[in-house]
mmCIF file of the N, C-alpha and C atoms, coordinates in Angstrom:
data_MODEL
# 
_entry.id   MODEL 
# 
loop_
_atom_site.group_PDB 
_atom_site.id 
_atom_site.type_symbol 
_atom_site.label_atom_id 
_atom_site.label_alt_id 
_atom_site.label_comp_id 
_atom_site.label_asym_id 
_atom_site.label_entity_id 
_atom_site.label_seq_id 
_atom_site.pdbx_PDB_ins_code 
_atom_site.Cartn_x 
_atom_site.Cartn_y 
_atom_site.Cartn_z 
_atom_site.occupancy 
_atom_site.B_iso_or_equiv 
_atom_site.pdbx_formal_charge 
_atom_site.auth_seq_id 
_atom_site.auth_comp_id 
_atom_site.auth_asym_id 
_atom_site.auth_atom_id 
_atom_site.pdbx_PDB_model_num 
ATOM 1   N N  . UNK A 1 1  ? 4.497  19.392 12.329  1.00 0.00 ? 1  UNK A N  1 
ATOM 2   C CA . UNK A 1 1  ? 5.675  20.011 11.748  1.00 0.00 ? 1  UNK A CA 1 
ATOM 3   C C  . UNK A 1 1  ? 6.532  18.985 11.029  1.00 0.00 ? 1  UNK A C  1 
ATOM 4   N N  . UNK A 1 2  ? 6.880  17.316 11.369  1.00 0.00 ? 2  UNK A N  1 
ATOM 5   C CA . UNK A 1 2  ? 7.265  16.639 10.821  1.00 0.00 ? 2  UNK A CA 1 
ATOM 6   C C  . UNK A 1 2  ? 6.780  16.544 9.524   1.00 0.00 ? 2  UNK A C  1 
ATOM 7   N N  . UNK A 1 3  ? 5.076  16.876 9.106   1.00 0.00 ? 3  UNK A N  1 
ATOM 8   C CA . UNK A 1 3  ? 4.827  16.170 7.280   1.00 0.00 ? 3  UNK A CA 1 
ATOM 9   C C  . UNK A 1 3  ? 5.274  17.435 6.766   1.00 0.00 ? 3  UNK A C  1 
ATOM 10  N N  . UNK A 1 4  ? 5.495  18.443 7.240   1.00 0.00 ? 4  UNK A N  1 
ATOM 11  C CA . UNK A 1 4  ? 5.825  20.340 6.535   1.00 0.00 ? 4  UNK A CA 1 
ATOM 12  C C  . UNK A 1 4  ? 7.473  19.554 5.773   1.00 0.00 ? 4  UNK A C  1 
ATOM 13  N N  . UNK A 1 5  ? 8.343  19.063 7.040   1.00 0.00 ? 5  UNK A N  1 
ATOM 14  C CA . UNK A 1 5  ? 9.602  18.625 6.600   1.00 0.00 ? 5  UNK A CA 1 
ATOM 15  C C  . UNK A 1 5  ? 9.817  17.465 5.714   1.00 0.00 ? 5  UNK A C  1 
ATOM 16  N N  . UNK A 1 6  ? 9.265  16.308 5.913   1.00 0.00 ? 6  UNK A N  1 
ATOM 17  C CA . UNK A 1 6  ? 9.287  15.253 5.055   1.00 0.00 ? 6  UNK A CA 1 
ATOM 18  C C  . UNK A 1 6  ? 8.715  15.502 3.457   1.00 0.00 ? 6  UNK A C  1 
ATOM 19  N N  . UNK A 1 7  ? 7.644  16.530 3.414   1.00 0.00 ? 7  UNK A N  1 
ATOM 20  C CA . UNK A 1 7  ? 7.092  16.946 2.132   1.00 0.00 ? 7  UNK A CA 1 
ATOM 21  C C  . UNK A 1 7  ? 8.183  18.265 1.583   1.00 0.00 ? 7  UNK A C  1 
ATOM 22  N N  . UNK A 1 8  ? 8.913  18.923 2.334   1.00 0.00 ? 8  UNK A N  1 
ATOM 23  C CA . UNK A 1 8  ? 9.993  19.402 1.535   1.00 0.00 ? 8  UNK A CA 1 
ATOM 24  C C  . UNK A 1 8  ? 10.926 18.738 1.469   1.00 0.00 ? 8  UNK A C  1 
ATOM 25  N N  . UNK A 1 9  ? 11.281 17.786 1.947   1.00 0.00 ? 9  UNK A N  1 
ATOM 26  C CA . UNK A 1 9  ? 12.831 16.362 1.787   1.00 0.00 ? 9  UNK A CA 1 
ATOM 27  C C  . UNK A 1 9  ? 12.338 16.176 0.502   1.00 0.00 ? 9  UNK A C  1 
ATOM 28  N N  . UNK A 1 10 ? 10.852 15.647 -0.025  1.00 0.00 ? 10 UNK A N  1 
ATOM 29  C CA . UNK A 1 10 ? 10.908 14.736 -1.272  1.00 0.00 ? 10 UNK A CA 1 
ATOM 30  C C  . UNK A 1 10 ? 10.621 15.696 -2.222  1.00 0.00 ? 10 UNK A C  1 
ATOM 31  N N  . UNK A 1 11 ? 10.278 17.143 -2.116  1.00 0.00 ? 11 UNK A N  1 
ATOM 32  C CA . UNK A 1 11 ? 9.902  18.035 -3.544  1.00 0.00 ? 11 UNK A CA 1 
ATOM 33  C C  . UNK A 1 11 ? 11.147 18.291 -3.466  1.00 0.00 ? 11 UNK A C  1 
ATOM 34  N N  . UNK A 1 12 ? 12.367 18.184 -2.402  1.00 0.00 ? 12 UNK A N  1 
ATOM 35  C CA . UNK A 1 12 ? 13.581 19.119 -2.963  1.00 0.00 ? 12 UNK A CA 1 
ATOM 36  C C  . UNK A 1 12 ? 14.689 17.551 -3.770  1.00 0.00 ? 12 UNK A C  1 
ATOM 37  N N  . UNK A 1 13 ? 14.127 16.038 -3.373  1.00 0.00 ? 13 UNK A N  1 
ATOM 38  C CA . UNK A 1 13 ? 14.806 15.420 -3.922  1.00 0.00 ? 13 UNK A CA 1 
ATOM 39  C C  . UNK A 1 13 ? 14.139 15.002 -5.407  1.00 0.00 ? 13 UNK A C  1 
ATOM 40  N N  . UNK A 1 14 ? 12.453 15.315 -5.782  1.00 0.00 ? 14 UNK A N  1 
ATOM 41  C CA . UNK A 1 14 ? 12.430 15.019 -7.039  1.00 0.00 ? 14 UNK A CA 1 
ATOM 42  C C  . UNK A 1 14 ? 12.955 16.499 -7.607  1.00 0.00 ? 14 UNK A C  1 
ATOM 43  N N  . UNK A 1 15 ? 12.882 17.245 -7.436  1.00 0.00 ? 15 UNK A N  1 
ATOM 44  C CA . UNK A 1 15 ? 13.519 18.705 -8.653  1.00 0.00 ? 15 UNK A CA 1 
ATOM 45  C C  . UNK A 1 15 ? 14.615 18.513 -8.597  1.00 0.00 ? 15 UNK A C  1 
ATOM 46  N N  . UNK A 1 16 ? 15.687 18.100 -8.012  1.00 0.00 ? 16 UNK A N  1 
ATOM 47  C CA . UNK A 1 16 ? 17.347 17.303 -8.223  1.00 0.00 ? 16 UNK A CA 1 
ATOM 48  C C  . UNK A 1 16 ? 16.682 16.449 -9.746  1.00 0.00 ? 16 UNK A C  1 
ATOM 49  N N  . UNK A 1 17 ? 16.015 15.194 -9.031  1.00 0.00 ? 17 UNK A N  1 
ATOM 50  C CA . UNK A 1 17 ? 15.652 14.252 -9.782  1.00 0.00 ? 17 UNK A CA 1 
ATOM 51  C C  . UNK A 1 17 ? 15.584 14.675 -11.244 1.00 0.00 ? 17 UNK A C  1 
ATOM 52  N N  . UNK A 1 18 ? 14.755 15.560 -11.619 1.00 0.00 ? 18 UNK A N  1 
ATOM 53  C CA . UNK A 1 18 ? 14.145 16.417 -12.756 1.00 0.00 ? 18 UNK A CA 1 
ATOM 54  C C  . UNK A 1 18 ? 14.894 17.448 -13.090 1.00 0.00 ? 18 UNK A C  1 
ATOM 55  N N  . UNK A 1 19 ? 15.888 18.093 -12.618 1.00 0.00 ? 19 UNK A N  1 
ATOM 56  C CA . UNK A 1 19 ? 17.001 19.087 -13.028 1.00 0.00 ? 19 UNK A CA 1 
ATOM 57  C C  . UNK A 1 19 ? 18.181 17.579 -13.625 1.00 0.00 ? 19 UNK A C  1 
ATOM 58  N N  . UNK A 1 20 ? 18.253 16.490 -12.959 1.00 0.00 ? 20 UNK A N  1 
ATOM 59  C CA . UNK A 1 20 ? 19.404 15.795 -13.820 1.00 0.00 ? 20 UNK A CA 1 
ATOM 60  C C  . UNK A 1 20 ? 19.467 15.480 -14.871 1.00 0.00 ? 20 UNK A C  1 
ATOM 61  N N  . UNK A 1 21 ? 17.655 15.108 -15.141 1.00 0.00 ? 21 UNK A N  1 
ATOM 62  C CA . UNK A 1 21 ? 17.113 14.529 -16.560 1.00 0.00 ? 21 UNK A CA 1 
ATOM 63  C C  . UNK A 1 21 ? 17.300 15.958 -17.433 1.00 0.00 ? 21 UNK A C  1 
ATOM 64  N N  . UNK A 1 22 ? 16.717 16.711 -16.876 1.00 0.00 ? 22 UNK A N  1 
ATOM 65  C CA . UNK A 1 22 ? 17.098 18.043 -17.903 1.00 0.00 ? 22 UNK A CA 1 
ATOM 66  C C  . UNK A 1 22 ? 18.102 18.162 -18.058 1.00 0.00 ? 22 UNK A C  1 
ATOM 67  N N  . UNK A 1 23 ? 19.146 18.535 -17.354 1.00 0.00 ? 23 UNK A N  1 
ATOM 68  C CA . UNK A 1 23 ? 20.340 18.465 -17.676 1.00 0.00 ? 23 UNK A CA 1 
ATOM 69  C C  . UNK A 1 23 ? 21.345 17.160 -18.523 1.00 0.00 ? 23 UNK A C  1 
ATOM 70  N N  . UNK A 1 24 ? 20.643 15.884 -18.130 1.00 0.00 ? 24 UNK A N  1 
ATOM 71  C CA . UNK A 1 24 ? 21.330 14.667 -19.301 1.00 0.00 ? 24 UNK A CA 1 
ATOM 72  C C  . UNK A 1 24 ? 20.365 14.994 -20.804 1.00 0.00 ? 24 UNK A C  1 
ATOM 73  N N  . UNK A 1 25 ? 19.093 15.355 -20.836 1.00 0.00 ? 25 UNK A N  1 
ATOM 74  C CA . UNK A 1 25 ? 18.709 15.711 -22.250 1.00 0.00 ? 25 UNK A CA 1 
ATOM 75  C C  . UNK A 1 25 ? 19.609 16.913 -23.205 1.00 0.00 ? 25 UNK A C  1 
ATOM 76  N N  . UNK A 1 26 ? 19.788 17.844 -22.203 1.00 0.00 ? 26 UNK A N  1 
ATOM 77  C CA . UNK A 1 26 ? 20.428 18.855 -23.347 1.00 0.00 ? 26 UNK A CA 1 
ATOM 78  C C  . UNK A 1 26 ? 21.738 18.650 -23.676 1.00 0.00 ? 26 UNK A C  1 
ATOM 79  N N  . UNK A 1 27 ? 22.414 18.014 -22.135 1.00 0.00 ? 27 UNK A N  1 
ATOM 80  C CA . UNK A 1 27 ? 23.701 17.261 -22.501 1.00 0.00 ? 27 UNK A CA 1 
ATOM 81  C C  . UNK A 1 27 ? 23.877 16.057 -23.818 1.00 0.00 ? 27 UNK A C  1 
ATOM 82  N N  . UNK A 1 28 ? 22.873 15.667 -24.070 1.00 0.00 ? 28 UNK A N  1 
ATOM 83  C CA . UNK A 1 28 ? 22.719 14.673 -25.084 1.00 0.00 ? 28 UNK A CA 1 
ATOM 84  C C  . UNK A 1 28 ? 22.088 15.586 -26.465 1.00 0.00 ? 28 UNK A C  1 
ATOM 85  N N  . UNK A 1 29 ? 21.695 16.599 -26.914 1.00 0.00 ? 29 UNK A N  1 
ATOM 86  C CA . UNK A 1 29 ? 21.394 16.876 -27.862 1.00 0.00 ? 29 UNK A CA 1 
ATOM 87  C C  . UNK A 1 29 ? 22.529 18.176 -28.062 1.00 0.00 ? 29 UNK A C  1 
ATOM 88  N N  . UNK A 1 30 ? 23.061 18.604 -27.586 1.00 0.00 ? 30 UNK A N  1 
ATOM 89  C CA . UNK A 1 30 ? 24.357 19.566 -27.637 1.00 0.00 ? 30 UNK A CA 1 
ATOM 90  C C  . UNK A 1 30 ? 25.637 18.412 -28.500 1.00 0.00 ? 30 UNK A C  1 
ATOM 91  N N  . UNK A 1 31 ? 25.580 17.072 -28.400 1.00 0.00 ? 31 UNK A N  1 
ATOM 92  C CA . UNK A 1 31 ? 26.331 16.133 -28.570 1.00 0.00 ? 31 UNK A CA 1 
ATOM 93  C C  . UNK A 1 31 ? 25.814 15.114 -29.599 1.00 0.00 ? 31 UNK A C  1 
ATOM 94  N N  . UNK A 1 32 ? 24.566 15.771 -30.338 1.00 0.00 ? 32 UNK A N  1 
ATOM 95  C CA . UNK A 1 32 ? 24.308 15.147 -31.268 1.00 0.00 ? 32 UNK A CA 1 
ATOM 96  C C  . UNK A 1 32 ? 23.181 13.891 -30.919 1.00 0.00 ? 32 UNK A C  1 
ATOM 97  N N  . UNK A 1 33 ? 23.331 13.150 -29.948 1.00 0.00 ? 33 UNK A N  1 
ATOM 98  C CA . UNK A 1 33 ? 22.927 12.367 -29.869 1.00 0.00 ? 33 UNK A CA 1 
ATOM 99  C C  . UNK A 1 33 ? 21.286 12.100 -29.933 1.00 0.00 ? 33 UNK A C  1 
ATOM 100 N N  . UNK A 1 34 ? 20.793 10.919 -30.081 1.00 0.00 ? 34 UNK A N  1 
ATOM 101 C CA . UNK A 1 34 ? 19.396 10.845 -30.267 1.00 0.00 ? 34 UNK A CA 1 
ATOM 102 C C  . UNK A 1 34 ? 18.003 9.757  -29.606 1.00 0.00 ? 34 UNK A C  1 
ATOM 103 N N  . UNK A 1 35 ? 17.290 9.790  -29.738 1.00 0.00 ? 35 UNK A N  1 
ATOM 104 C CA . UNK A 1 35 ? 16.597 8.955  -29.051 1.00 0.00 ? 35 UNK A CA 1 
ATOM 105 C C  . UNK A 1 35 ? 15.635 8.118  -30.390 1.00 0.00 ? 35 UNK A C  1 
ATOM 106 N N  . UNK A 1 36 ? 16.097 8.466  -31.295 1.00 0.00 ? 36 UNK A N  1 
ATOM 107 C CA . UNK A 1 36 ? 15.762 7.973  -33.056 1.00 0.00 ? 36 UNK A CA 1 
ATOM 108 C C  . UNK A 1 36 ? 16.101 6.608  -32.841 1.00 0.00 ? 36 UNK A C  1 
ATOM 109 N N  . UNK A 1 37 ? 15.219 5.521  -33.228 1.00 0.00 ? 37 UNK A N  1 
ATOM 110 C CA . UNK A 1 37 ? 15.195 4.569  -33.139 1.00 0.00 ? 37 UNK A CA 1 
ATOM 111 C C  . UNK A 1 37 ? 15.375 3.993  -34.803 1.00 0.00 ? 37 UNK A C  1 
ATOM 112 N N  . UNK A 1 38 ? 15.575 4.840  -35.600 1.00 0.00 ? 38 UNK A N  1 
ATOM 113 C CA . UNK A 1 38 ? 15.669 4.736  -37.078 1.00 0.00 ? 38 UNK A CA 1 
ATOM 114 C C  . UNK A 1 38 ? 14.123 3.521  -37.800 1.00 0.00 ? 38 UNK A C  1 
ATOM 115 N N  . UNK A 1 39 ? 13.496 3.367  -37.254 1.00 0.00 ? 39 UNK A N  1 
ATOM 116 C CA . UNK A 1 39 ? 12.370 2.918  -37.739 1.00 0.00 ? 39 UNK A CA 1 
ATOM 117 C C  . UNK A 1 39 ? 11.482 4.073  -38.544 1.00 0.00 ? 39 UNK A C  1 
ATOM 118 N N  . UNK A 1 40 ? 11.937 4.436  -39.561 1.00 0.00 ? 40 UNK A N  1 
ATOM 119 C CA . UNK A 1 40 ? 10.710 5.718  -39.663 1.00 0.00 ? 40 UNK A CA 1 
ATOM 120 C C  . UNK A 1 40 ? 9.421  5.649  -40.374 1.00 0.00 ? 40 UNK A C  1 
ATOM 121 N N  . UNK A 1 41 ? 8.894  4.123  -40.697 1.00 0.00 ? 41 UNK A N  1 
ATOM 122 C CA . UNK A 1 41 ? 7.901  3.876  -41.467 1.00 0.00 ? 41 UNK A CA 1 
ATOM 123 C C  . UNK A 1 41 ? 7.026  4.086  -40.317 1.00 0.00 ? 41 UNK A C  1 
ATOM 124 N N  . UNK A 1 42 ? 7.011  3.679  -39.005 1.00 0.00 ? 42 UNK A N  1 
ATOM 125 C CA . UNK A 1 42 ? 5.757  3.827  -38.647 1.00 0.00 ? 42 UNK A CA 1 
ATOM 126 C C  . UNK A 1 42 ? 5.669  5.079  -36.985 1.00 0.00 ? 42 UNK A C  1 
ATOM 127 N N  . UNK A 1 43 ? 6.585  5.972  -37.756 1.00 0.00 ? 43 UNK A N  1 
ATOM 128 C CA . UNK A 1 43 ? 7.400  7.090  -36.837 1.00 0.00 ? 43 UNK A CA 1 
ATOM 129 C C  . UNK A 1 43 ? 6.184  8.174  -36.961 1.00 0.00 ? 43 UNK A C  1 
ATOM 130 N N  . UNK A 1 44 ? 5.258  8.607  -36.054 1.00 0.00 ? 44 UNK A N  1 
ATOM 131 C CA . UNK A 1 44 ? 4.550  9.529  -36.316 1.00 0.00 ? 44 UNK A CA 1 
ATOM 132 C C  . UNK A 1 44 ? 5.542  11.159 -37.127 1.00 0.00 ? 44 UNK A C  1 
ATOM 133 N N  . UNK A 1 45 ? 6.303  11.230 -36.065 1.00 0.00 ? 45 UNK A N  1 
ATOM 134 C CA . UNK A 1 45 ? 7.318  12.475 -36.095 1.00 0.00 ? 45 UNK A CA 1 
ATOM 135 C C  . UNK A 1 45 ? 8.087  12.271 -37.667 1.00 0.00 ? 45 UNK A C  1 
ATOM 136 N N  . UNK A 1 46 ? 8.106  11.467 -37.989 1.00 0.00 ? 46 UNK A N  1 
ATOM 137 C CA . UNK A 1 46 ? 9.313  11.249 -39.743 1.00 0.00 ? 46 UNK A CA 1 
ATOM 138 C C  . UNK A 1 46 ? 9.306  12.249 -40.241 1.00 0.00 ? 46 UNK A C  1 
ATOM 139 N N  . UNK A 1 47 ? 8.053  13.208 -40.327 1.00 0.00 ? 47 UNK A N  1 
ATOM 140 C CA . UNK A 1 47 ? 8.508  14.215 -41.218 1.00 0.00 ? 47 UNK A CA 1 
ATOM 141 C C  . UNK A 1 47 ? 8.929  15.263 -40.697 1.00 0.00 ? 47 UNK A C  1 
ATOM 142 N N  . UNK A 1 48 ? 9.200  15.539 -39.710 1.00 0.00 ? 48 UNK A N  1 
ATOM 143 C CA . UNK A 1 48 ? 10.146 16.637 -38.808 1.00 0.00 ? 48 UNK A CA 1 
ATOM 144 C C  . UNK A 1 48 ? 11.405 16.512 -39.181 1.00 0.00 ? 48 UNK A C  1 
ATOM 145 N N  . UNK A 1 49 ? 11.760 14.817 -39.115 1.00 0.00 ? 49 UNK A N  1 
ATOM 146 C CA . UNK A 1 49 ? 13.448 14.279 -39.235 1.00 0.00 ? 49 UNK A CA 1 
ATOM 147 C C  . UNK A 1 49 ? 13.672 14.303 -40.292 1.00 0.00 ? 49 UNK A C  1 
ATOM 148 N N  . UNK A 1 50 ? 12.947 14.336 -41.741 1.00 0.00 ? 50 UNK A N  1 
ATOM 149 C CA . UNK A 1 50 ? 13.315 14.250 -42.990 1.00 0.00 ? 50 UNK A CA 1 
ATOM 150 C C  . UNK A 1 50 ? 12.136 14.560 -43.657 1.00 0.00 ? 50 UNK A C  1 
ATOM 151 N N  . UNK A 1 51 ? 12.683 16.242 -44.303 1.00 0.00 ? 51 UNK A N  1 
ATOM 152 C CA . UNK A 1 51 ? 12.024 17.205 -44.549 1.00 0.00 ? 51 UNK A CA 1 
ATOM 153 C C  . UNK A 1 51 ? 12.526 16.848 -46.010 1.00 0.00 ? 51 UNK A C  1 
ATOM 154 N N  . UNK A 1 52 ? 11.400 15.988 -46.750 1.00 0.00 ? 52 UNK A N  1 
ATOM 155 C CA . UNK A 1 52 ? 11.717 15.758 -48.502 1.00 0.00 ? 52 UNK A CA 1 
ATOM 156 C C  . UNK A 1 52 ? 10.680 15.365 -48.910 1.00 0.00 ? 52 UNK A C  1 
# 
C-alpha cells in the first residue's frame, strides 16, 4: 500500500509541475512575449514568423 501512495505523491506533484509550465507559457504569449531568438537565417520555423 505504501508504492499505491508514493506513486500518487509524485503523479500529483509532476501535473502541478506541468500545469505551472502551462500556465507560465500562455501567461507569456497573452503578454506578447517570445522564445524567438531573432536568428532567422537558420530558423527552421522563419516562415511562420514572417509571412513575405
Amino acid at each position: 500500500m505504501d508504492t499505491v501512495g508514493g506513486t500518487i505523491l509524485v503523479a500529483v506533484i509532476l501535473a502541478v509541475i506541468v500545469a505551472a509550465i502551462i500556465y507560465k507559457l500562455v501567461k507569456d504569449k497573452k503578454q506578447g512575449k517570445s522564445s524567438c531568438g531573432g536568428s532567422c537565417g537558420c530558423c527552421p520555423n522563419s516562415s511562420h514568423c514572417h509571412k513575405s
